[in-house]
TORKOL-4160 file (C-alpha; in steps of 0.2 Angstrom, whole numbers, padded with zeros to 4 digits, m for minus):
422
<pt num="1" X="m0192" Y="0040" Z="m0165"/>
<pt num="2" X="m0190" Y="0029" Z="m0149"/>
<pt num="3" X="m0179" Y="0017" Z="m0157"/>
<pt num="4" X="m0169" Y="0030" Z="m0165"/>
<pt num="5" X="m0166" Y="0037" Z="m0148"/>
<pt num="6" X="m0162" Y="0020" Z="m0140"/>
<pt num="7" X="m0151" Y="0016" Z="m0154"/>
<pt num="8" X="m0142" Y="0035" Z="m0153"/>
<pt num="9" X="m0139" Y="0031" Z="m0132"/>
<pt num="10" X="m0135" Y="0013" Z="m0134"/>
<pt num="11" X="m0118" Y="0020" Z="m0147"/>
<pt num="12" X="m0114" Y="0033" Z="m0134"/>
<pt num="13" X="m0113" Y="0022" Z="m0121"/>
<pt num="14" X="m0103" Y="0012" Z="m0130"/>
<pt num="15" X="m0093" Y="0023" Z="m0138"/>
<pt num="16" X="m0087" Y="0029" Z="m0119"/>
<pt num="17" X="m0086" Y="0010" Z="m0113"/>
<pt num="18" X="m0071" Y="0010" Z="m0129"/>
<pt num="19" X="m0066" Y="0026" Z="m0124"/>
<pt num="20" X="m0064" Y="0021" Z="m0105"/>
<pt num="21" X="m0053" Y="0005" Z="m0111"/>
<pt num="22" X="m0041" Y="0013" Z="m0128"/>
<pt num="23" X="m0036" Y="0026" Z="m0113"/>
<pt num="24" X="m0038" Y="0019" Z="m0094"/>
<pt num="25" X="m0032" Y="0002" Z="m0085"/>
<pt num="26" X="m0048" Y="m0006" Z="m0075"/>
<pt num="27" X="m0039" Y="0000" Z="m0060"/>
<pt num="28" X="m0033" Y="0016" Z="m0048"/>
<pt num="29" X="m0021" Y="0028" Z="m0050"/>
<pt num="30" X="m0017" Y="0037" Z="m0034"/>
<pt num="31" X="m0008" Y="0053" Z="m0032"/>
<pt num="32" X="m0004" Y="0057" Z="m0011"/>
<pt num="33" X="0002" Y="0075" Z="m0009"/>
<pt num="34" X="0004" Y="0084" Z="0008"/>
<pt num="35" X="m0006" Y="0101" Z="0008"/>
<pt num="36" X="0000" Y="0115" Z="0017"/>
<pt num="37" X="0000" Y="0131" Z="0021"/>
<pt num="38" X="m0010" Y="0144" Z="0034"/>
<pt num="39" X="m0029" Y="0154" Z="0033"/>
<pt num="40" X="m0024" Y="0162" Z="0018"/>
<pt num="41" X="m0008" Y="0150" Z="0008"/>
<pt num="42" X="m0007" Y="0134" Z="0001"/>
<pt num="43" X="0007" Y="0124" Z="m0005"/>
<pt num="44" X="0005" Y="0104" Z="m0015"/>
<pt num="45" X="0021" Y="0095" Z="m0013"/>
<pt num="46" X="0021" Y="0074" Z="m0020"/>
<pt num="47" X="0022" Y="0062" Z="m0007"/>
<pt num="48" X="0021" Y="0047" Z="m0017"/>
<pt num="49" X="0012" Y="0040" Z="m0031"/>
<pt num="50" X="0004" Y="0022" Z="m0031"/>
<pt num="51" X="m0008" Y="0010" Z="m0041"/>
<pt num="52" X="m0021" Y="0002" Z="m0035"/>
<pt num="53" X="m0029" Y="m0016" Z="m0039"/>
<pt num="54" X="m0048" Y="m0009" Z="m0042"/>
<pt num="55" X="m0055" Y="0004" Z="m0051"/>
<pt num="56" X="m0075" Y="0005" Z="m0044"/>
<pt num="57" X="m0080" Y="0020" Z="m0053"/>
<pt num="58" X="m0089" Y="0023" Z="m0069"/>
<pt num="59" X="m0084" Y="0018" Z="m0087"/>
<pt num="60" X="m0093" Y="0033" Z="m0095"/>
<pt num="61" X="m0094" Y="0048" Z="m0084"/>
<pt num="62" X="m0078" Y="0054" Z="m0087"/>
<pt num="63" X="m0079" Y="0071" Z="m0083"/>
<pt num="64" X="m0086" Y="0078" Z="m0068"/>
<pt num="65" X="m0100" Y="0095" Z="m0073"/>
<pt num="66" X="m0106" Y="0098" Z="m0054"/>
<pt num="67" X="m0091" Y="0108" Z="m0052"/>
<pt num="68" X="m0095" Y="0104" Z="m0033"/>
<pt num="69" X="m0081" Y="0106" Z="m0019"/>
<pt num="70" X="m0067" Y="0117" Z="m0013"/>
<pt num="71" X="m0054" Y="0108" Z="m0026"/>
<pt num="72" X="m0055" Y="0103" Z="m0042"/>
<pt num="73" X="m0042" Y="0089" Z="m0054"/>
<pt num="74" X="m0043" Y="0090" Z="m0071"/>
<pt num="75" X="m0033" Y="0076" Z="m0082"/>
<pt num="76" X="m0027" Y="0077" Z="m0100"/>
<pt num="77" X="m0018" Y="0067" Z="m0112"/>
<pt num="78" X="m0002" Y="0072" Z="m0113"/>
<pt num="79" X="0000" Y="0071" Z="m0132"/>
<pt num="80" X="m0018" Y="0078" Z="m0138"/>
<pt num="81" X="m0021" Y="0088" Z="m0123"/>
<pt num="82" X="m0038" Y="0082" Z="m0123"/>
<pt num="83" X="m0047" Y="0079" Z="m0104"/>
<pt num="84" X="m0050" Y="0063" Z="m0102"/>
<pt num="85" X="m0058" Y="0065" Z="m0085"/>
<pt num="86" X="m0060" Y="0078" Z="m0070"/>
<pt num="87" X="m0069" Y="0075" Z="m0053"/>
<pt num="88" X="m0071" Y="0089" Z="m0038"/>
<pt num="89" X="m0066" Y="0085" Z="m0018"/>
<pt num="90" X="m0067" Y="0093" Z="m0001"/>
<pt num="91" X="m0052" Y="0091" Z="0011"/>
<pt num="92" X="m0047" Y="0094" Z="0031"/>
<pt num="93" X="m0038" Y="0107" Z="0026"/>
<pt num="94" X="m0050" Y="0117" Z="0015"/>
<pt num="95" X="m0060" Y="0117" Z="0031"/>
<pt num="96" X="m0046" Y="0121" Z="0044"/>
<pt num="97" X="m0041" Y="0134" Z="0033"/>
<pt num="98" X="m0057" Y="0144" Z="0040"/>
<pt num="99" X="m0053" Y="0140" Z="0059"/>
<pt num="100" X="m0046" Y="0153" Z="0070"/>
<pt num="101" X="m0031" Y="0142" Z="0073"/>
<pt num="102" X="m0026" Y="0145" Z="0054"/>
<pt num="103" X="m0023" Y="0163" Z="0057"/>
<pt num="104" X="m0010" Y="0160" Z="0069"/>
<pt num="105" X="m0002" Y="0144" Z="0063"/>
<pt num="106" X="0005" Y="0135" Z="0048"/>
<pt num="107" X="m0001" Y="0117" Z="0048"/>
<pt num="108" X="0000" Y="0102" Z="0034"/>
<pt num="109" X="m0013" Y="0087" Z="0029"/>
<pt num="110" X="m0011" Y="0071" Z="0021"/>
<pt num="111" X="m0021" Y="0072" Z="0005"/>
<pt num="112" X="m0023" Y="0063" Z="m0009"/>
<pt num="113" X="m0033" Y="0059" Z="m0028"/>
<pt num="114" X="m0039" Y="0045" Z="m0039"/>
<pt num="115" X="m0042" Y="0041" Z="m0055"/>
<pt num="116" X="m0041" Y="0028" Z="m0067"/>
<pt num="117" X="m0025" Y="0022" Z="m0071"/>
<pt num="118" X="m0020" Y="0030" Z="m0089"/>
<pt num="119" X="m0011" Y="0019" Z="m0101"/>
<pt num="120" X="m0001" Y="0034" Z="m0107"/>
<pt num="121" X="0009" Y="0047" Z="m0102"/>
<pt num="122" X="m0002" Y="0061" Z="m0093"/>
<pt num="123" X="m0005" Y="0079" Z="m0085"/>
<pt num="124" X="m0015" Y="0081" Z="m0068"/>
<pt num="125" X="m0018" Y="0098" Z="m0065"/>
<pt num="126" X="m0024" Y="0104" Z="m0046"/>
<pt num="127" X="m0035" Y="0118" Z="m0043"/>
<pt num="128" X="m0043" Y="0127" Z="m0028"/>
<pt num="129" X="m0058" Y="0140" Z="m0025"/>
<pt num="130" X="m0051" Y="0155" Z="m0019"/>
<pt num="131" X="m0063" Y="0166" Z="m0007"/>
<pt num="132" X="m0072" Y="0174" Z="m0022"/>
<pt num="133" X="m0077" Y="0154" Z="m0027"/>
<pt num="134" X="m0066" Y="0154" Z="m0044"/>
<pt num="135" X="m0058" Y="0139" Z="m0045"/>
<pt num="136" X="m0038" Y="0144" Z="m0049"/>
<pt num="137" X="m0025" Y="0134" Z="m0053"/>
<pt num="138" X="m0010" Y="0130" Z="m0040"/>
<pt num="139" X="m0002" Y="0113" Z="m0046"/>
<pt num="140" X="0003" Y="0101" Z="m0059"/>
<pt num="141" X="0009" Y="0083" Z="m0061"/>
<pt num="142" X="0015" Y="0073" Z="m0076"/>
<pt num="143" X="0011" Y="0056" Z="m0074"/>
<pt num="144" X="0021" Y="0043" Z="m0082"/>
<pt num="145" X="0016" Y="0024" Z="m0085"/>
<pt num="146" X="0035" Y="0020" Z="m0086"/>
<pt num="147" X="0040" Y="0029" Z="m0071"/>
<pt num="148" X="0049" Y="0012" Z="m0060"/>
<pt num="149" X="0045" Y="0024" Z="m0043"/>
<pt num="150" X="0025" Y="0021" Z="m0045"/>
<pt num="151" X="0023" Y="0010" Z="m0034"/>
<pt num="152" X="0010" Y="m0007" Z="m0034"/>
<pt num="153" X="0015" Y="m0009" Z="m0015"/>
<pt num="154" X="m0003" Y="m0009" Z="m0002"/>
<pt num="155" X="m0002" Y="m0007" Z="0015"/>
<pt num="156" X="m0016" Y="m0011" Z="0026"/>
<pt num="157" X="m0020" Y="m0026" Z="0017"/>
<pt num="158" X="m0037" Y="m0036" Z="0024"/>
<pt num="159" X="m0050" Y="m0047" Z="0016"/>
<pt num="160" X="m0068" Y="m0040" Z="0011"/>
<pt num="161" X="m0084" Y="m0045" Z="0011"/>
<pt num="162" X="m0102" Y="m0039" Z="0002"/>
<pt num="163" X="m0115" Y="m0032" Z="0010"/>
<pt num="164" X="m0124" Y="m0028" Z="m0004"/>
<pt num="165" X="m0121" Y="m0031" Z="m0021"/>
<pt num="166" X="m0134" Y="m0024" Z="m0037"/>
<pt num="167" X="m0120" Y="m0025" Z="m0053"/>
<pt num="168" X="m0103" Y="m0021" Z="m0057"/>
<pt num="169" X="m0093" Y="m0009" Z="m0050"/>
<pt num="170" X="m0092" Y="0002" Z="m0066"/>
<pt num="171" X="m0111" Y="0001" Z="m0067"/>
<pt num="172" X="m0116" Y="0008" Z="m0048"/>
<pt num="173" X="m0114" Y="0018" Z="m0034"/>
<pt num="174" X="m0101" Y="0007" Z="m0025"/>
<pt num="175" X="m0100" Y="0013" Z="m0006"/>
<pt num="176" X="m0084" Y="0005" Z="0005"/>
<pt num="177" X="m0089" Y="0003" Z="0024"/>
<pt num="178" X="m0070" Y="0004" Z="0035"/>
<pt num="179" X="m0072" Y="m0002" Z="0053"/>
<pt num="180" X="m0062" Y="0010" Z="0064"/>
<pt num="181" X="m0060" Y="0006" Z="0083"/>
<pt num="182" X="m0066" Y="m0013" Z="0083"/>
<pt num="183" X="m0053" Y="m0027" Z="0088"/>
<pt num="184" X="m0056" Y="m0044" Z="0079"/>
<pt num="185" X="m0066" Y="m0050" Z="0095"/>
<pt num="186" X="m0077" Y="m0036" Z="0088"/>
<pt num="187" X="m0079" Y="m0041" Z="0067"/>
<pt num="188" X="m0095" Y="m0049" Z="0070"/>
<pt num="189" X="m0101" Y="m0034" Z="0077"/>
<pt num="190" X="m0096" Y="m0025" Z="0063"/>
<pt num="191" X="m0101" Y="m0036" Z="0050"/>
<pt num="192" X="m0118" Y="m0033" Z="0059"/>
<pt num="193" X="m0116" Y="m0015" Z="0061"/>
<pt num="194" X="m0114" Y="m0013" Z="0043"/>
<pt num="195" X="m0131" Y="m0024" Z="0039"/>
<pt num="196" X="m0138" Y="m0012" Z="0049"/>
<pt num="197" X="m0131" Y="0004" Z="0039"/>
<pt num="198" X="m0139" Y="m0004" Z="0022"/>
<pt num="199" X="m0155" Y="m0006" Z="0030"/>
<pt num="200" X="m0153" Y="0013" Z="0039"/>
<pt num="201" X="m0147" Y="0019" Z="0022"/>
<pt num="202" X="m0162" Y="0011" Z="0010"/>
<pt num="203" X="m0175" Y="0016" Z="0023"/>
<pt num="204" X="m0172" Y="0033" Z="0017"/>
<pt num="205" X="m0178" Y="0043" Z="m0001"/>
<pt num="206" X="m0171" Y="0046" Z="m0012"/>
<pt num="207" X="m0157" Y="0031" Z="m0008"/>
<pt num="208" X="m0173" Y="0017" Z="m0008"/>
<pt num="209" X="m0180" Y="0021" Z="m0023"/>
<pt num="210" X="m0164" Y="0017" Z="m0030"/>
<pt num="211" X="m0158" Y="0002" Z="m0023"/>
<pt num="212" X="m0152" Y="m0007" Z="m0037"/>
<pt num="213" X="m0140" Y="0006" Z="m0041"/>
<pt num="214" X="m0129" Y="0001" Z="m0026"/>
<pt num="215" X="m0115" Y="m0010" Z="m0019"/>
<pt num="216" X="m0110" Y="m0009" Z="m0001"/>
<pt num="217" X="m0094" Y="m0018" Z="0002"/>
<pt num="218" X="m0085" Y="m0020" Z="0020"/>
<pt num="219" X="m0067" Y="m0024" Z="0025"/>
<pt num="220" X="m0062" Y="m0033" Z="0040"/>
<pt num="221" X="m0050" Y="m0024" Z="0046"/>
<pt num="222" X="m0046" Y="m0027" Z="0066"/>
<pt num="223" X="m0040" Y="m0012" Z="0076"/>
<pt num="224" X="m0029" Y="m0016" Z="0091"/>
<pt num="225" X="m0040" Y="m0007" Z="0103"/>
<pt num="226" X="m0058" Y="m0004" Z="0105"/>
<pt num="227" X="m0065" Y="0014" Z="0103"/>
<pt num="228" X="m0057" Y="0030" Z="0096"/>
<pt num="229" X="m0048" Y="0045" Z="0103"/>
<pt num="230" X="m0056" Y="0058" Z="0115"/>
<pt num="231" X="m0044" Y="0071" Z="0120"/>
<pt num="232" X="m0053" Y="0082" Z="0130"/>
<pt num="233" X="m0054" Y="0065" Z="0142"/>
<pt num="234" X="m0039" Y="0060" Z="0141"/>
<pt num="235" X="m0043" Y="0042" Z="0132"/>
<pt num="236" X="m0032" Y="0038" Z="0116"/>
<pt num="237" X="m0036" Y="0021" Z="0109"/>
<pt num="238" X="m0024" Y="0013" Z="0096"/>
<pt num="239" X="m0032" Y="0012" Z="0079"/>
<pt num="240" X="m0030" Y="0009" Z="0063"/>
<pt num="241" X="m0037" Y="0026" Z="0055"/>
<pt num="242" X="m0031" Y="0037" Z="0069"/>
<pt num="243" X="m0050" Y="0043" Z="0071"/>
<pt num="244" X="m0053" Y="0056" Z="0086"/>
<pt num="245" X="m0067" Y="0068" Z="0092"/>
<pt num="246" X="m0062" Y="0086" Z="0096"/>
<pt num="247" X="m0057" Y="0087" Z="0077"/>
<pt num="248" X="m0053" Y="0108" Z="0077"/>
<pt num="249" X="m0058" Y="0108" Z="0096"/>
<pt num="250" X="m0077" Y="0105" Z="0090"/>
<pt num="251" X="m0083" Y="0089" Z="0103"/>
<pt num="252" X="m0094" Y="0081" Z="0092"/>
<pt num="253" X="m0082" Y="0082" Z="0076"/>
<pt num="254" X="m0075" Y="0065" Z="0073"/>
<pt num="255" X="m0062" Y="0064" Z="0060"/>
<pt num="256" X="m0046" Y="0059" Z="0057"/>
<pt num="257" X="m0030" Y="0067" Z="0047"/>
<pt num="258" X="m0022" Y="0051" Z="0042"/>
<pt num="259" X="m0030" Y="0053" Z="0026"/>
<pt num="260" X="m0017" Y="0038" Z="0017"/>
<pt num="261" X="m0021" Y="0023" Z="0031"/>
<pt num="262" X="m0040" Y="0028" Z="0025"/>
<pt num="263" X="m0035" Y="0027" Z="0006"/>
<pt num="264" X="m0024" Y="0012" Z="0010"/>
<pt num="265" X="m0039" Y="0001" Z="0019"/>
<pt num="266" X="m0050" Y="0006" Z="0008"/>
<pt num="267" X="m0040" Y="0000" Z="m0007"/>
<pt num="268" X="m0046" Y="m0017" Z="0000"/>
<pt num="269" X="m0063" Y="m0015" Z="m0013"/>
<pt num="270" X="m0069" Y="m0006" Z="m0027"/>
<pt num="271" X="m0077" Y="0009" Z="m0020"/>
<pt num="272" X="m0085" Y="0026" Z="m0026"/>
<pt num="273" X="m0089" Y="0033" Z="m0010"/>
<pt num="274" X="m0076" Y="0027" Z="0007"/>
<pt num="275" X="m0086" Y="0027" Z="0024"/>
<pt num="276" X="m0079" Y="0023" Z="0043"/>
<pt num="277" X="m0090" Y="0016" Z="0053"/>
<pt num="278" X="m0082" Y="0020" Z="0073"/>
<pt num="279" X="m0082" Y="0009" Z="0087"/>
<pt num="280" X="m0091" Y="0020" Z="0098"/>
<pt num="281" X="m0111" Y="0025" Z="0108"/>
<pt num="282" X="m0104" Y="0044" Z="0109"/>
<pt num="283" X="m0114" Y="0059" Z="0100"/>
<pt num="284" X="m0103" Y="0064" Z="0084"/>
<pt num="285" X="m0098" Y="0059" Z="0065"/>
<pt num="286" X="m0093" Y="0071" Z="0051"/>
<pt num="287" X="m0091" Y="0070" Z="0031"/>
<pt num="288" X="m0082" Y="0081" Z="0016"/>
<pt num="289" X="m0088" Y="0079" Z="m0001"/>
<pt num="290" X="m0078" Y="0064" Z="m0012"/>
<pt num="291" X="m0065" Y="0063" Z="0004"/>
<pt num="292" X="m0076" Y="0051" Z="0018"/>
<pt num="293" X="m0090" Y="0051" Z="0028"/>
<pt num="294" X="m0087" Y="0045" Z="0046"/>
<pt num="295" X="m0101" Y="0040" Z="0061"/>
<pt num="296" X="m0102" Y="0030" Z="0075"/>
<pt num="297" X="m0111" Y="0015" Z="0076"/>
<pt num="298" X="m0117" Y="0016" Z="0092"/>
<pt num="299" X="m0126" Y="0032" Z="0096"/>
<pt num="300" X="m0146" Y="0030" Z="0099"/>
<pt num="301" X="m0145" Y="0046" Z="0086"/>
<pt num="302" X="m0135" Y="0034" Z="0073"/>
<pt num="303" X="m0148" Y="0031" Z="0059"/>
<pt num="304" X="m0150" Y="0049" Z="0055"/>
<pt num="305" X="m0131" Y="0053" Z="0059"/>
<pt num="306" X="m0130" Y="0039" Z="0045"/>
<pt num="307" X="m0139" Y="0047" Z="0033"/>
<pt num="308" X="m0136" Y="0066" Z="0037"/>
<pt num="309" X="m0116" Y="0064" Z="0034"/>
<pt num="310" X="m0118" Y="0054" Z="0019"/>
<pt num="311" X="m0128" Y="0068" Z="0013"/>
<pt num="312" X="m0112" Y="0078" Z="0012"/>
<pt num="313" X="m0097" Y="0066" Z="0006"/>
<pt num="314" X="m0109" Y="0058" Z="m0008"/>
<pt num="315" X="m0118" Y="0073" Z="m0015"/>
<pt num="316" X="m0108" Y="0087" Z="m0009"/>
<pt num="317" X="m0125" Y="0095" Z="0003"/>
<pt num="318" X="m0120" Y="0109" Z="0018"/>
<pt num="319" X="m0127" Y="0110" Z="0034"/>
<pt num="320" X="m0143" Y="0121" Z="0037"/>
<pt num="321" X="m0140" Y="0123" Z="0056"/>
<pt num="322" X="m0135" Y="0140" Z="0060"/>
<pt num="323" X="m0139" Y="0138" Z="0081"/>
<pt num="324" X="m0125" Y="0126" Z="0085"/>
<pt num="325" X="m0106" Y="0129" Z="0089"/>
<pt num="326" X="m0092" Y="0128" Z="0077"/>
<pt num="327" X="m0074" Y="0128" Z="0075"/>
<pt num="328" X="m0076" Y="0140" Z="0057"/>
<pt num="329" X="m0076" Y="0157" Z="0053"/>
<pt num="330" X="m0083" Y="0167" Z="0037"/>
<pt num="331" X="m0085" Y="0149" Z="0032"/>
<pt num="332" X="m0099" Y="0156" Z="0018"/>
<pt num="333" X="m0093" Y="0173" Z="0012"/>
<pt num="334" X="m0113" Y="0180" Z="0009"/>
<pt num="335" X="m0106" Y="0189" Z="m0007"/>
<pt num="336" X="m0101" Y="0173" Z="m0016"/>
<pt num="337" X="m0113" Y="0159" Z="m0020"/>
<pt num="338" X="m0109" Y="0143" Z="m0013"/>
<pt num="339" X="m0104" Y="0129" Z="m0023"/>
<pt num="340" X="m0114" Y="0117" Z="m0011"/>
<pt num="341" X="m0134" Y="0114" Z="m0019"/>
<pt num="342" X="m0145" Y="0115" Z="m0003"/>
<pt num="343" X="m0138" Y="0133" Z="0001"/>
<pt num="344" X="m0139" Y="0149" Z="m0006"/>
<pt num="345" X="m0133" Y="0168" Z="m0004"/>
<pt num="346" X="m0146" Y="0174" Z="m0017"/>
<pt num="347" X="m0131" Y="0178" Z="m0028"/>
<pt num="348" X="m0133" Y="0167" Z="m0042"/>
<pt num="349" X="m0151" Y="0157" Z="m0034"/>
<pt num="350" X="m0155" Y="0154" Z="m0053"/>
<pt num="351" X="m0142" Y="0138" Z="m0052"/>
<pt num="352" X="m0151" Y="0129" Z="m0035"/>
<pt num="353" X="m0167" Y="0125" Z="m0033"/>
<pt num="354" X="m0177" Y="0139" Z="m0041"/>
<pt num="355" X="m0186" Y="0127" Z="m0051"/>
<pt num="356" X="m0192" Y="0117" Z="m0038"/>
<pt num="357" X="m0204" Y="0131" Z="m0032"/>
<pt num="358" X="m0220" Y="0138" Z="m0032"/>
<pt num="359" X="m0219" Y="0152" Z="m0042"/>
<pt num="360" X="m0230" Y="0161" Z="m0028"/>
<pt num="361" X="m0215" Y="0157" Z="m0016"/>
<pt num="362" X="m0209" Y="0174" Z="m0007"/>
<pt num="363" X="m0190" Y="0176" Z="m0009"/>
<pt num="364" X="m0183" Y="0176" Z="0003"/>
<pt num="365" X="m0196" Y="0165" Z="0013"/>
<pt num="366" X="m0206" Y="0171" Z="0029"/>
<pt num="367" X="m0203" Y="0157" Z="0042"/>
<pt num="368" X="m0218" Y="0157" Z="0049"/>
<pt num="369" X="m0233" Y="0142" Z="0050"/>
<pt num="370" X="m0241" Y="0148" Z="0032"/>
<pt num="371" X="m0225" Y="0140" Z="0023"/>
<pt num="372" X="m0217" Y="0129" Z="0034"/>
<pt num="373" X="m0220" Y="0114" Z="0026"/>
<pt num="374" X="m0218" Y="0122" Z="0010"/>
<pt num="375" X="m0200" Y="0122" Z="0000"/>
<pt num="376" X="m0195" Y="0142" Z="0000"/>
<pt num="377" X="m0178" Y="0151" Z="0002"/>
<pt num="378" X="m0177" Y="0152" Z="0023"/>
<pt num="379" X="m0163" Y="0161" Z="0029"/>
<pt num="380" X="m0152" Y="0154" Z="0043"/>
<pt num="381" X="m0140" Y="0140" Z="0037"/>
<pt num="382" X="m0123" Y="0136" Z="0031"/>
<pt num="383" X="m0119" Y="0139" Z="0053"/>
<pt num="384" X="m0124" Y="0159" Z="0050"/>
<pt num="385" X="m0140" Y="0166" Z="0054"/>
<pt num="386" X="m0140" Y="0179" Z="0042"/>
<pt num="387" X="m0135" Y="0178" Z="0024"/>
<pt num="388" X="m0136" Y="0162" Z="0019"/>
<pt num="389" X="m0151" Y="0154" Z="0017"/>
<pt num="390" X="m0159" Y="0135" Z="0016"/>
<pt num="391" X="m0174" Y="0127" Z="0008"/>
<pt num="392" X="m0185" Y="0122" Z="0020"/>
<pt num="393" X="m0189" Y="0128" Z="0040"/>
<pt num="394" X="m0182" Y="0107" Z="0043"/>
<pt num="395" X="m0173" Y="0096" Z="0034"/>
<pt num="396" X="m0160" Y="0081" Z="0038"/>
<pt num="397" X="m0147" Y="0092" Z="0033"/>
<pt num="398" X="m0152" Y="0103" Z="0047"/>
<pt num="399" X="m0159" Y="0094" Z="0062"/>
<pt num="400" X="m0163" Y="0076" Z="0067"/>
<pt num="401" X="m0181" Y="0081" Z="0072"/>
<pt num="402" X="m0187" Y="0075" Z="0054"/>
<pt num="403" X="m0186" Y="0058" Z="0043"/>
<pt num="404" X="m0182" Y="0065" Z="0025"/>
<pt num="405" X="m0172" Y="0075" Z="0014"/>
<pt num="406" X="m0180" Y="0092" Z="0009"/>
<pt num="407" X="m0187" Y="0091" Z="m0011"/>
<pt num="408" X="m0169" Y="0102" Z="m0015"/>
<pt num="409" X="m0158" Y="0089" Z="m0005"/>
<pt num="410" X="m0166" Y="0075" Z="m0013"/>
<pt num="411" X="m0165" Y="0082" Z="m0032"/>
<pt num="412" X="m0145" Y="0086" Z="m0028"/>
<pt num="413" X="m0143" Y="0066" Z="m0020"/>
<pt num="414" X="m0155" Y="0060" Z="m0035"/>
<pt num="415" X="m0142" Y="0069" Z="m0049"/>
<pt num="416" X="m0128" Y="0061" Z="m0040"/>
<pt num="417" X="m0134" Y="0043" Z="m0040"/>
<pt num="418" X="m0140" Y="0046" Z="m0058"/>
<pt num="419" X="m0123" Y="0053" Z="m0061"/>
<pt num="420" X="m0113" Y="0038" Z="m0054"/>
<pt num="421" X="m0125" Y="0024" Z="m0063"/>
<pt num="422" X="m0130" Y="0030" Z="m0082"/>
């Protein structure tokens, strides 16, 4: 019976290996649009469509069942209308869209998707969650391999270099590291730098106990000046991501809205997940799920800021804190359930990490010393004290005062790296 079942997943493997090849290129297709609108529109328009020279992502897992973030792309052949693949993303804009700024201003944001490249004709079809968390429909694309206007063209072209290489691409979770804020005098120290984030990241579970399922890749790409903006300071530094803190007027939150020079650098290498690595020893980092994951390099906080944002752009985890200042509001409606797995609202708890408790676990959880070491349902998180609640009284996705993902976190990451690598 074993060898049946080897011999049953060794022909599904290869029947989506010979899927992957009679209907995708080994390389990138990239759609860029600009995203605009206010608190409560939205409006796609095309920027530019482009191909890249890599494809890092898997062979097999076409299609995309987490149904995690705030948007959503499904492709389908054209002819058949069969969907050949899907994936889910955060953006800037989903998350600006909660700030208080939206309800006075229209703004726009560089945004883009990738994909393999498809060897026929295609539709990619756009969708966003509405406040109710259903993901609607709001655009469509028809992609055509014979269309002269796609361009090969790459900007921001630099050499790369492995940090850490298990397999092929197609096989593992395949991590790009882009330097922001370093000036060639500075590569060495970010060659460095990015030794340091392997070790930082495969110190932690569940990422060490699956080492071999990664590649970590670096580009060397020089920015003119050293550091990264800080408004609030007056200091602007001439980079090549356009990185600053004060992202939404939050101090701490370091991002950047030139979302194409980030997909442009990172083009460099194949890559699954993109993560900037700032020049910089001040307190602040930030991440959206399948968009980037950013963190500075010098911070005496850095190894967990490391691992913490990672958390979200990899495997799509909220924050737990509910104390701290943020720009958001009504960021986590308490009648809807969230989409991200380390949260709840009690509205649909059946989907998160139900199973992963004692069934003599109170729900909600008292948070008092008799279960705070134990995985419950503690309310406070998702930055609200009330209505949304977390798995466990700490957790890196909550504070730096521990050294480990909670048992709900590490499932959720555990699935992802799964997901990428079988």
């Amino acid at each position: 019976m074993k060898k049946l079942i080897i011999i049953l997943l060794s022909l599904i493997s290869c029947s989506a290996f010979a899927n992957f090849d009679s209907v995708f290129y080994n390389r990138t297709l990239r759609i860029d649009y600009i995203h605009t609108g206010s608190n409560n529109t939205e409006v796609y328009s095309i920027d530019e469509v482009k191909t890249e020279p890599f494809w890092g992502g898997t062979h097999t897992q076409l299609i995309e069942g987490f149904m995690y973030g705030k948007y959503y792309f499904k492709v389908f052949d054209f002819q058949s209308g069969s969907l050949i693949y899907s994936r889910g993303y955060g953006s800037l804009f989903g998350e600006w869209q909660t700030t208080e700024e939206a309800k006075e201003i229209p703004r726009s944001f560089t945004e883009s998707i990738i994909m393999p490249l498809p060897k026929d004709s295609a539709e990619i079809v756009f969708f966003s969650r509405n406040k109710k968390g259903v993901l609607e429909e709001k655009f469509n694309y028809i992609f055509n391999p014979n269309d002269y206007f796609i361009s090969p063209e790459r900007r921001l072209q630099f050499p790369s270099f492995d940090v850490f290489i298990s397999g092929p691409p197609n096989e593992k979770v395949d991590i790009v590291i882009l330097p922001e804020g370093y000036t060639k005098d500075e590569m060495g120290e970010f060659i460095a730098d990015c030794q340091k984030f392997k070790e930082i990241l495969f110190s932690f579970s569940p990422y060490k106990e699956h080492i071999d399922k990664f590649n970590i890749r670096g580009v060397l790409a020089p920015s003119p000046q050293s550091g990264t903006d800080i408004p609030a300071d007056t200091i602007w530094k001439k980079t090549l991501l356009n990185t600053s803190f004060y992202t939404f007027d939050s101090e701490r939150y370091c991002m950047t809205r030139d979302f194409k020079s980030v997909r442009d650098m990172a083009a460099n290498a194949p890559y699954d997940q993109i993560y900037i690595l700032v020049n910089s020893d001040k307190y602040g980092g930030g991440a959206i799920y399948n968009y980037y994951s950013l963190s500075v390099s010098g911070n005496l906080k850095a190894a967990k800021i490391f691992v913490h944002e990672f958390g979200h752009g990899f495997a799509g985890l909220a924050d737990e804190y509910y104390t701290s200042d943020v720009s958001y509001s009504e960021f986590y409606p308490v009648d809807v359930e969230p989409w991200e797995p380390n949260i709840t609202t009690l509205v649909d708890f059946d989907k998160k990490w139900k199973n992963l408790l004692d069934e003599n676990t109170p729900i909600p959880t008292p948070d008092t010393g008799q279960y705070r070491q134990m995985l419950g349902v503690f309310e406070g998180g998702g930055y609200v004290a009330k209505g949304v609640y977390r798995p466990k009284h700490d957790c890196l996705m909550k504070s730096f005062d521990g050294d480990s993902y909670c048992e709900a976190c590490y499932q959720a990451i555990e699935k992802m790296i799964l997901f990428y690598t079988e």
